[in-house]
Structure formats: structure tokens, C-alpha cells
N, C-alpha and C positions, 0 to 999 in steps of 0.2 A: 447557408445551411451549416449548420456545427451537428459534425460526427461524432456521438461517444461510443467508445468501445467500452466493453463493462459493465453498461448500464442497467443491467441486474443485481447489479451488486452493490455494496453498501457506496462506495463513493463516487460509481457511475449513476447511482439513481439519484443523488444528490443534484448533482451536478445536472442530468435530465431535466428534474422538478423544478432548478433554478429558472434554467434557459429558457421552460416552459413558462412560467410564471413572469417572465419578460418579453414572451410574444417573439422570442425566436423560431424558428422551424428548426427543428431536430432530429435526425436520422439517427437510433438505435440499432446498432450491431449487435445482433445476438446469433449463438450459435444452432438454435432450434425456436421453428416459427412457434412453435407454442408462447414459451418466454417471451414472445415479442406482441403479445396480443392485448398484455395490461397497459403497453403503451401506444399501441395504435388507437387503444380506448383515451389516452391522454392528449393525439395528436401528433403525433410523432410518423414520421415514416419508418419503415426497418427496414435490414441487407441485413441477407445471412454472410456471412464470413467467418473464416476460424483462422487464430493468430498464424498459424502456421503456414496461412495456403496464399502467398501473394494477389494470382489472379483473384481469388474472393475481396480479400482487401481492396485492392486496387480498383474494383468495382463501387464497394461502400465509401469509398473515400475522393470518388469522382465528383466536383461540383461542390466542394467542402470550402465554407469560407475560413473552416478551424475544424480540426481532429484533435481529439482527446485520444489516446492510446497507452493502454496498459498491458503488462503479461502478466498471465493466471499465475497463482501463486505454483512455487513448485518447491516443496522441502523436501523432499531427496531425490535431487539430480543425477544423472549420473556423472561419471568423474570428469574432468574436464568440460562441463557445464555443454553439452552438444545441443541441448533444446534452448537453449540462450541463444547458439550462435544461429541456430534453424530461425528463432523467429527478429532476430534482428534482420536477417538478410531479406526475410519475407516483409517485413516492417518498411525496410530502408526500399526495397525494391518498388512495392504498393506503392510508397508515398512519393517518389520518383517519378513514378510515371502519374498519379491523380493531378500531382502538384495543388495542394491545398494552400491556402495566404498563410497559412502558419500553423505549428504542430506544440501541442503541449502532451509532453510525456514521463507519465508516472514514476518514477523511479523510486531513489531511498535514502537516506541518511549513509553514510558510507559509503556512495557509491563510487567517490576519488580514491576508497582503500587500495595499497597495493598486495595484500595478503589475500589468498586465496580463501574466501567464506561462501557461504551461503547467500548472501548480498554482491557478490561479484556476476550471478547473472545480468542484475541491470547497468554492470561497468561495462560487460560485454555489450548490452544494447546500447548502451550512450556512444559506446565509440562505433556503433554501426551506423547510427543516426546522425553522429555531431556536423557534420558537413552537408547536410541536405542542402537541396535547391531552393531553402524556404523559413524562414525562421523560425525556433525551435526552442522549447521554452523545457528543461529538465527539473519538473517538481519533485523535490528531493524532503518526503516530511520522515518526522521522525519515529522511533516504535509504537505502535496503534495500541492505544488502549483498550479498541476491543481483542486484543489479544487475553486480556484478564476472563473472558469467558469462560474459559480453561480454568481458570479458578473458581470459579462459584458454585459448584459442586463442591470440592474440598471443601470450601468456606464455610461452607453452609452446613454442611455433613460432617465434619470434623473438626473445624474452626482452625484447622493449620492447612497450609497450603505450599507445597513446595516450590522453593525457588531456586531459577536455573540462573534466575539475575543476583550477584553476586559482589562485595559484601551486602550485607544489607540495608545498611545503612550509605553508601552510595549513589548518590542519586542519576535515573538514567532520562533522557527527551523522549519524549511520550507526547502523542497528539490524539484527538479522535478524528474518528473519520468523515466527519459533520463536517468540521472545520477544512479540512482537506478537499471536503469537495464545495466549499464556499469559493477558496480562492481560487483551484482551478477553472470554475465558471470565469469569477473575475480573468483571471490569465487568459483564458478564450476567447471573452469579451474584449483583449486590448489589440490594438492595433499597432503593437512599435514594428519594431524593424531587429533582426540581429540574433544570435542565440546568448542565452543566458543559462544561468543554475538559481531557482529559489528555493531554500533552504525555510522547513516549519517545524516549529514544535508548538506544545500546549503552553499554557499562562505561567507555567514555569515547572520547571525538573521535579522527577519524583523517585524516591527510593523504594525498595521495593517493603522495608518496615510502613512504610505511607500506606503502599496497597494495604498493606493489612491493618490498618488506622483506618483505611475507607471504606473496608470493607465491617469492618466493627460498625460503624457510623449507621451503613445502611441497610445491615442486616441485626442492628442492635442484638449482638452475643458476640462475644470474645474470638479475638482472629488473630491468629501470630503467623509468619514465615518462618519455615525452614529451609535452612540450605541442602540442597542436593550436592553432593560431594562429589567432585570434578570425574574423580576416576569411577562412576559409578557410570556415565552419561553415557556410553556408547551401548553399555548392555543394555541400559533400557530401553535407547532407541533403537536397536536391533526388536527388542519385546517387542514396541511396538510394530513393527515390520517394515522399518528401513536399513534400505540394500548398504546406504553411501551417508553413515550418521557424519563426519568429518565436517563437511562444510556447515553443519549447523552448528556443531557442536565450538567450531572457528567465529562463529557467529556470535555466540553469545561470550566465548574468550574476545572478541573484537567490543563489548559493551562493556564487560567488564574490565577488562586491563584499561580501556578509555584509546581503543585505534580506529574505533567504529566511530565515527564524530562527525560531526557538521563541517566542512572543507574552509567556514567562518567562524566556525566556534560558536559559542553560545550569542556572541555578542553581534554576527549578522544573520542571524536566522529571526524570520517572523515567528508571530505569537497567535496562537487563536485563541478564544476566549471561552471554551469548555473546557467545563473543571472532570477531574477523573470522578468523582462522586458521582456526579448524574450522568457519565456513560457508565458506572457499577448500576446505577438505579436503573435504566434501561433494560441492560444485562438482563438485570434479575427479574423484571417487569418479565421481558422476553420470554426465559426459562421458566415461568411458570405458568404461561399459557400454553 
């Protein structure tokens, strides 16, 4: 039985579909039986659990010959990341007692940083995990492409789009999340022994003048970046209505200055083979239905 948690979402359904389509049995976590009902239609069993409550876990992860485990995204923590350390102890505790043949868990590019960002909640979960009873696989990919969704509005609408990635011509690791959930199937499906870190990016680095090169490409009309100006960041993320703007805003100081990085560098991190063009073509496929 391979457990995903996630599996609503872009690189848990991935990963679902794979296992499916190889004739595993797969057990979907979701947090409300509704969500779980397009994959009982697929096959799949479901367990309600929610990252935070061990006893749920520890239930959906009993009998698991592999757990995939991920935490919801959270960009404004509060300050000393406490819903990090809540769901590692609930993560490490669940998976302690199910004891599954082995554990592959989502993480991030950065996650060895030692500066406090926005990406140190999953530093706090890796050292809550790194000693299980069971070997323990930390896939570490790199900034998600779909994160440019954010942009295609601007693009589209104004043909400039502002960037909090900086300079411009810099280029940053960037993967999609296709690809992401290709190889943690693969990782689920191995059988070694021992914990590790795999380290992903896309078919190679992109600057963020690029996105605006791809985004020209595929919305044929004219597309430049702008820089947002550093000292501008926290009022607007206040607009938007966050309490604790710093860890992000460290966040994107950790991709720009170059402290956010792959723990191998470019030269031992894999490759996936999705270009950013056709997750913008996606994108905009998406946003306009």
C-alpha cells in the first residue's frame, strides 16, 4: 500500500495517477471525505487525517509499504515557525508508531540554509524526521514554476509583471511540478535502505528576464519585468495581509544574494525534462476556463 498525502493537489495527484496507472493500491489522505471521492472513483482507498493530529496519521499510515508526506504550504508563519515544529512532532510521532518500509518527504531547495527564512519550516521538519526507524528519502526540488501563475494576470493585462526575483538577469532553479511528482513516484517505488537528500531542478536555470521572454512567446505581445524595490517589500506584504512578512521576504534575499541553493550545487541536483513554456501554456490554458 503507498500512502499520499497531498493528493489533491498538484504533485500529490501526480504521483496518485502514476501509482495508479502501475497497478499499485493507494491510500489517499485527505482532509474532507468529499475531496476523496474523485479517487475512490479511481481506486484508491482514503483516511481522513490532518497534518497536525498524529493519532489521524498514524491511522492512515498503518500498513503503508511507502508514505509520501508533505506540509501545506504556510507563507506567514508565525515567528519562530511553531506550526513547523506542531507538525514535525505529529509527522515523526505517526510515522514511529505505523512504521512504514520507508518514507519520502517533500521538502525544498534550501533546506540545509542556516538563516532563518521562509524555507526553514522544512529544516525544522527534516531534523524532526532525519532519524526515523525507517528509511527516509528528503526530496528537496527546486522554485515551482507554477508559482509564475501570479504572473499572468500582469502579463497579460499590462505586459509588465513585477519581480520580487532579483537581478534580472540572474538566473534562479526552477522545476515544475509534473516533474516533481514523476520522481517521487519513482523514489516510492525503490526499495534501497538508508536516508538520503535528492536534490531537482528543471532542464536548466531561468532568469527572471526569461519568464518574460516566455511569457511573450506564449501570449504573443510584449512582456518585460520589473523590479520591486527591496525596501518597498514588507508594506506590501503587510497590504496584502500578512502578520510576519520577514521570513519571506529572507526568502527571496536567500535566491537572490545565491544562500538559497541546492546543498550539491547545480552540478548534483537532477533534471526534469519540462520546459517553463508549456507550464506558462498550461497556466494560461487554466486561467481562462
Amino acid at each position: 500500500m503507498y500512502v499520499i498525502t497531498g493528493i489533491t493537489g498538484q504533485i500529490g495527484g501526480v504521483i496518485g495517477r502514476i501509482l495508479l496507472a502501475a497497478a499499485q493500491p493507494v491510500r489517499a489522505v485527505v482532509r474532507d471525505a468529499n475531496k476523496g471521492k474523485a479517487w475512490v472513483e479511481r481506486g484508491c482507498e482514503v483516511a481522513l487525517a490532518t497534518i497536525e493530529n498524529a493519532a489521524s496519521l498514524e491511522s492512515a499510515f498503518r500498513g503503508a509499504e511507502a508514505v509520501f508526506a508533505l506540509a501545506p504550504p504556510n507563507f506567514d508563519p508565525q515567528p519562530g515557525f511553531p506550526e513547523a515544529e506542531a507538525i514535525g512532532a505529529a509527522l515523526r510521532s505517526a510515522l514511529v508508531a505505523a512504521r512504514p518500509a520507508r518514507v519520502v518527504y517533500l521538502s525544498t531547495i534550501g533546506a540545509q540554509a542556516s538563516q532563518p527564512n521562509l524555507l526553514t519550516q522544512h529544516t525544522i521538519i527534516e531534523r524532526a524526521l532525519h532519524d526515523l526507524p525507517m528509511p527516509i528519502t528528503f526530496l528537496r526540488p527546486a522554485w515551482f514554476m507554477e508559482n509564475c501563475r501570479w504572473d499572468v494576470a500582469p502579463a497579460r493585462e499590462q505586459g509588465v509583471i513585477p519581480s520580487f526575483l532579483q537581478p534580472l538577469d540572474k538566473p534562479v532553479p526552477m522545476v515544475a511540478t509534473v516533474d516533481i511528482g514523476k520522481l517521487a513516484a519513482a523514489l516510492l517505488l525503490e526499495r534501497g535502505s538508508g536516508n538520503r537528500v535528492v536534490e531537482l531542478e528543471g532542464p536548466h536555470r531561468v532568469t527572471p528576464n526569461e519568464i518574460a521572454s516566455a511569457f511573450t512567446k506564449v501570449l504573443g505581445q510584449p512582456v518585460r519585468m520589473q523590479v520591486v524595490p527591496r525596501d518597498s517589500w514588507e508594506g506590501l506584504f503587510r497590504l496584502q495581509g500578512m502578520k510576519n512578512p520577514l521570513p519571506r521576504m529572507r526568502m527571496l534575499d536567500g535566491f537572490n544574494e545565491g544562500w538559497i541553493e541546492f546543498e550539491t550545487r547545480e552540478s548534483g541536483s537532477q533534471n526534469g525534462s519540462t520546459s517553463l513554456v508549456s507550464v506558462l501554456q498550461s497556466l494560461l490554458q487554466t486561467s481562462s476556463e
